[in-house]
SERO-900386 format. One record per residue: x, y, z of N, C-alpha, C in turn. Coordinates in steps of 0.05 Angstrom, whole numbers, plus 5000, padded with zeros to 4 digits. Layout:
BEGIN
XYZXYZXYZ/...
***
This chain:
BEGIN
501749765000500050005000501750255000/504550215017506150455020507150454993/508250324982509450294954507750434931/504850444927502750484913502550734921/502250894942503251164951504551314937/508251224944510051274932509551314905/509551154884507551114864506451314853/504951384870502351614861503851864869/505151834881506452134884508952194871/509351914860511852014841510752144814/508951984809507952034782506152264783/505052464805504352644807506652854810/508752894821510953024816511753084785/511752894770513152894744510153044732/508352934733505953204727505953464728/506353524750507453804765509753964750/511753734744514853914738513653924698/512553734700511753724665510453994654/507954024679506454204675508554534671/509554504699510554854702512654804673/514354704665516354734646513954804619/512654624612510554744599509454954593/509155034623508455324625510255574619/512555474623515355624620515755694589/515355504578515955494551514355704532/510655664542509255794531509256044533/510156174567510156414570512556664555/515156404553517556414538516856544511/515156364495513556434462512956694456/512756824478511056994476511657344486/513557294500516057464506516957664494/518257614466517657764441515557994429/513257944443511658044427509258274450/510458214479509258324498511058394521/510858544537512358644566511458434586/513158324603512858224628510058294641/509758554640506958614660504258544645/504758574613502058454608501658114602/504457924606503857684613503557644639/504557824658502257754685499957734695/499857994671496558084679494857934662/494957734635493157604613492857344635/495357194632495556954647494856934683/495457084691494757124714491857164716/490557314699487957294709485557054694/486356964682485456744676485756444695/487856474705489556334728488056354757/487756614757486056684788482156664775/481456774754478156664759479056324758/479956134749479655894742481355784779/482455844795482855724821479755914839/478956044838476956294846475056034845/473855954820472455774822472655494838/474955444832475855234852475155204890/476255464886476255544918473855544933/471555684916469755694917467855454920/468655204898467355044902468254844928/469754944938470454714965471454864987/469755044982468455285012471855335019/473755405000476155475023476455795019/474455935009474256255016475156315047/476356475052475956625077475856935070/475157005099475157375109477157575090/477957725074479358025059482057975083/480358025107482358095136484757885141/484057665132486157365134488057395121/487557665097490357655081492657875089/491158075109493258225116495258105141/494557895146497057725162499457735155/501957865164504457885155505757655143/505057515151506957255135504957175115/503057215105500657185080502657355066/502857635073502657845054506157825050/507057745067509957775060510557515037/508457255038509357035017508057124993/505557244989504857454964506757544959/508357784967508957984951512357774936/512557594952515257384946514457354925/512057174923511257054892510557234876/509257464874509957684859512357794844/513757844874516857904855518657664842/518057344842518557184836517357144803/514657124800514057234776515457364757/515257564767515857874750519557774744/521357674767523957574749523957404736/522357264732522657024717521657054693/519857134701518457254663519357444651/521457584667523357754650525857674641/526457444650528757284650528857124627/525857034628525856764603526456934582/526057214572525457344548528657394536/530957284552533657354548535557104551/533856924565536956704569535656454568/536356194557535255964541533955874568/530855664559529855624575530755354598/532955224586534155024595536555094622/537555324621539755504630538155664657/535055704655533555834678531755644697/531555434682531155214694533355054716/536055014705538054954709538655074742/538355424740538855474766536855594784/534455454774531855494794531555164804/533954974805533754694815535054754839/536054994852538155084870535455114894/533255134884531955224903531855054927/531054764927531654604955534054804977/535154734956538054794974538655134985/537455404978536455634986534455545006/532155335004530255365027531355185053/533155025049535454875065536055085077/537655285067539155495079537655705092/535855705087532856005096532755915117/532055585117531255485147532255465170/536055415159537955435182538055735183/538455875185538656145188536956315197/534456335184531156475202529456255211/530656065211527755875231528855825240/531755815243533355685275533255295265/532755185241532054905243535854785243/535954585251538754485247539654275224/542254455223542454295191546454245199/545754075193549053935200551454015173/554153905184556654085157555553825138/554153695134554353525116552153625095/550953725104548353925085549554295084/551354315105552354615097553854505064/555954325069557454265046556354225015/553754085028551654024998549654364986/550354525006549454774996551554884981/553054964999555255044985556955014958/557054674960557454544934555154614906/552954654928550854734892550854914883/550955174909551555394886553555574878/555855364882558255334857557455164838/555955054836553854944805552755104800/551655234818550155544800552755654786/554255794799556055844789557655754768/557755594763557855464729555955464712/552855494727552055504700550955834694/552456004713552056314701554656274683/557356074688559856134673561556314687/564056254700565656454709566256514687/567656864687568257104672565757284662/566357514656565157704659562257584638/562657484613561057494590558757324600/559057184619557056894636555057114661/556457294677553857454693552557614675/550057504660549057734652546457714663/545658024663543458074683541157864682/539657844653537957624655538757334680/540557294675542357014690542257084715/542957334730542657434761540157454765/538057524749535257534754534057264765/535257134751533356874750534256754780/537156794786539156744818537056904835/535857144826533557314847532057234855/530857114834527856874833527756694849/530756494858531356344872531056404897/531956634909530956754939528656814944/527556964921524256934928522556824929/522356594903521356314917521656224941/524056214953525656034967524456204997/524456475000522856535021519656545027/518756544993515856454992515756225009/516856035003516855755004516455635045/518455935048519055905083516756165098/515956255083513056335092510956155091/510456005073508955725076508955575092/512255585108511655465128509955565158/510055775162508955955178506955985179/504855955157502456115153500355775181/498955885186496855725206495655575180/495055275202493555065181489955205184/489455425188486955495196485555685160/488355665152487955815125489355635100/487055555088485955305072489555395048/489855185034492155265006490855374986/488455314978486455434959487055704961/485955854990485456094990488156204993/489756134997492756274987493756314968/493156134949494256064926491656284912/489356284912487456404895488356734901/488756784928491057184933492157184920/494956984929496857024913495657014876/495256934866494756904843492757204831/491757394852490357564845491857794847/493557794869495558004876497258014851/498857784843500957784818499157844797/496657844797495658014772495258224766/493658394791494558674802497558754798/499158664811502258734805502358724771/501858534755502858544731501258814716/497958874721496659084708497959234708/499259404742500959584738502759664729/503659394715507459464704507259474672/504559474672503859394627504759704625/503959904635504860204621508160234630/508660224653512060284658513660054633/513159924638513559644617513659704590/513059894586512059974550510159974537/507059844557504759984545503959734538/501259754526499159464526500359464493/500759164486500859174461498558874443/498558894421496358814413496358464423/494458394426494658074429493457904402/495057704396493757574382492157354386/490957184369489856964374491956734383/494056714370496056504376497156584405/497856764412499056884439497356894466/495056924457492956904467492356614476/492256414458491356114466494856094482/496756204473499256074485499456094515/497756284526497056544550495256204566/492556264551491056074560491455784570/493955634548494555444547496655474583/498255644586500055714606499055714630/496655884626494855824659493555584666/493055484642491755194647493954904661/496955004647498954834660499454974685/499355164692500355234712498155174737/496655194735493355014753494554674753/495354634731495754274729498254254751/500254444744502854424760501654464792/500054754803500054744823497454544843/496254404837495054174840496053904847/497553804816499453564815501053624846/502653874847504553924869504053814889/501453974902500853884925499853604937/498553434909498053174903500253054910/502453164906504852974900506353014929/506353094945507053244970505853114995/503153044987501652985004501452695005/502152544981502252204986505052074978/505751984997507251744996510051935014/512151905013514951955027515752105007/516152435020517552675011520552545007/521452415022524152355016524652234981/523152064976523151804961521152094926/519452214938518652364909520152654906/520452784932522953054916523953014898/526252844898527552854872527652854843/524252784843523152754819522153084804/523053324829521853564820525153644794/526853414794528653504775528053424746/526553294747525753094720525053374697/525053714710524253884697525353954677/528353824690531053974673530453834641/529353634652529553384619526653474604/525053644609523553794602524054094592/525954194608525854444591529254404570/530654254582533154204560531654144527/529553874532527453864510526153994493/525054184510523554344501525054404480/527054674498529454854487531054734460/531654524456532854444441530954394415/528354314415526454264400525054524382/524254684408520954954398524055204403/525855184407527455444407529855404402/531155204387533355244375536055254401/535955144421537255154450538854834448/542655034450543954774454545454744477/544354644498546354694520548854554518/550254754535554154604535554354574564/556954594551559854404572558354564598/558854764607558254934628555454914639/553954884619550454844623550554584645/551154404634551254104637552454104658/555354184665556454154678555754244719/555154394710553754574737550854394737/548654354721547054234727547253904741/550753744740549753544754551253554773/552453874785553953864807550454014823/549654164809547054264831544753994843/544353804813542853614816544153434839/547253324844547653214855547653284880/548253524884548253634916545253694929/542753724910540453664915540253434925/540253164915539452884920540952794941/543752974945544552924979542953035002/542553244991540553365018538253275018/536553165001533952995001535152725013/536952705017538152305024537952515057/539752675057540652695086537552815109/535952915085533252985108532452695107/531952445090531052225094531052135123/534752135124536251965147535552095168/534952395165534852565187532952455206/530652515184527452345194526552085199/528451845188527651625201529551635224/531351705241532451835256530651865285/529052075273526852305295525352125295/523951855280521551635292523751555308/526551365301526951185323527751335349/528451525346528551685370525651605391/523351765368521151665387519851525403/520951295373519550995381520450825408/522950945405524850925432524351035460/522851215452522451415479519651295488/517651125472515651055466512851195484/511051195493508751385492509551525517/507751745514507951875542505051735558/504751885580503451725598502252045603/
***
């Protein structure tokens, strides 16, 4: 039965990473032909009525007032500014190469945790941080011609997620994922309306850009669904690692719908980041079967 779990949450993971790269790709298409703020604002709001309904249908509405809770509003405005670099990012540097160092994220929320949550993390996971993002660092390329801003943006993206991620942990189980996810998703649309004039102004949409828009919110609903599907059954230890299967998705992509050849440096940093990931997913494993026998040992209280 545990195995069948596992199972279902592996194969919901690879949904999830299928979906968002998907989404990456489409929003990528389209780049060209529009400003960052008005692909926040098309996709995004199509994104928020279609979870709105969701939410709605399984009563996880709450109170206007629930969202001015500091750690709500502080993981909004994360995923906001997380957005906004990344969709400015894809429009300049191959989609295989932004992918590559948004796999760093475990290992940023590794590090968020030891540092502002006080959680303990031993030199054997300091070393596996450290080690990855000098994989990042290969795959920006040491020398000057490898930092280019698109490439630091996307390194931005990584902290903001990565503190999104550690506001999630904070927020009270009294406020459903629906209704976080449905703010968040309304706020980053608001944020994007605003930025269509500083941005350069609304420009025309077409029909193809338009379904590409549509097609993007629809994966990105599939991605954030699958996620939590995948999260919730079977051993986090045993399905994390499957959130890398992305890389083989957007290298794909990239090489296929955009003419993207990754190299020596690409590659190279991606299996020093991948590998220092799958140590710190081994070492929370050990951590946690650990903290049962600890338990099991201490066995009930009285």
């Amino acid at each position: 039965m545990h195995s069948s779990a596992n199972i279902r949450g592996i194969v919901f993971m690879a949904l999830a990473m299928a979906g968002f790269s998907c989404n990456d790709a489409l929003v990528k298409s389209v780049t060209g032909v529009m400003n960052t703020g008005q692909i926040m604002f098309i996709r995004g709001l199509m994104t928020t009525l279609m979870i709105l309904v969701i939410a709605h249908r399984f009563g996880a509405l709450r109170p206007v007032r629930t969202v001015f809770r500091p750690v709500i509003m502080l993981r909004i405005a994360m995923e906001a500014l997380a957005s906004l670099t990344y969709i400015s990012a894809l429009a300049h540097i191959p989609l295989a190469n932004a992918s590559a160092i948004m796999q760093a994220l475990p290992l940023a929320v590794t590090l968020g945790a030891a540092l502002f949550l006080s959680e303990p993390v031993g030199w054997r996971r300091w070393s596996a941080i450290v080690i990855g993002f000098l994989g990042v660092l290969i795959v920006l390329r040491p020398g000057p011609e490898g930092f280019t801003p698109a490439a630091l943006t996307v390194v931005a993206c990584v902290f903001f997620t990565a503190t999104r991620d550690l506001c999630t942990r904070r927020i009270g189980s009294d406020v459903p994922s629906l209704f976080i996810t449905v703010t968040t998703a309304l706020v980053t649309t608001l944020v994007g309306a605003a930025l269509i004039v500083p941005f350069g102004g609304w420009q025309p949409v077409s029909a193809m850009s338009f379904t590409h828009l549509a097609g993007a919110s629809v994966l990105l609903m599939l991605g954030y669904q699958t996620i939590v599907l995948a999260m919730r059954d079977g051993d986090i230890s045993v399905i994390a690692p499957f959130r890398y299967t992305s890389l083989l998705w957007a290298i794909t992509i990239g090489m296929v719908f955009f003419s993207e050849t990754p190299d020596g440096w690409m590659l190279t940093g991606v299996a020093v980041i991948v590998g220092s990931g799958l140590y710190t997913f081994y070492r929370e494993s050990l951590r946690g079967r650990h903290a049962v026998a600890q338990q099991s040992l201490a066995g009930p209280l009285e």
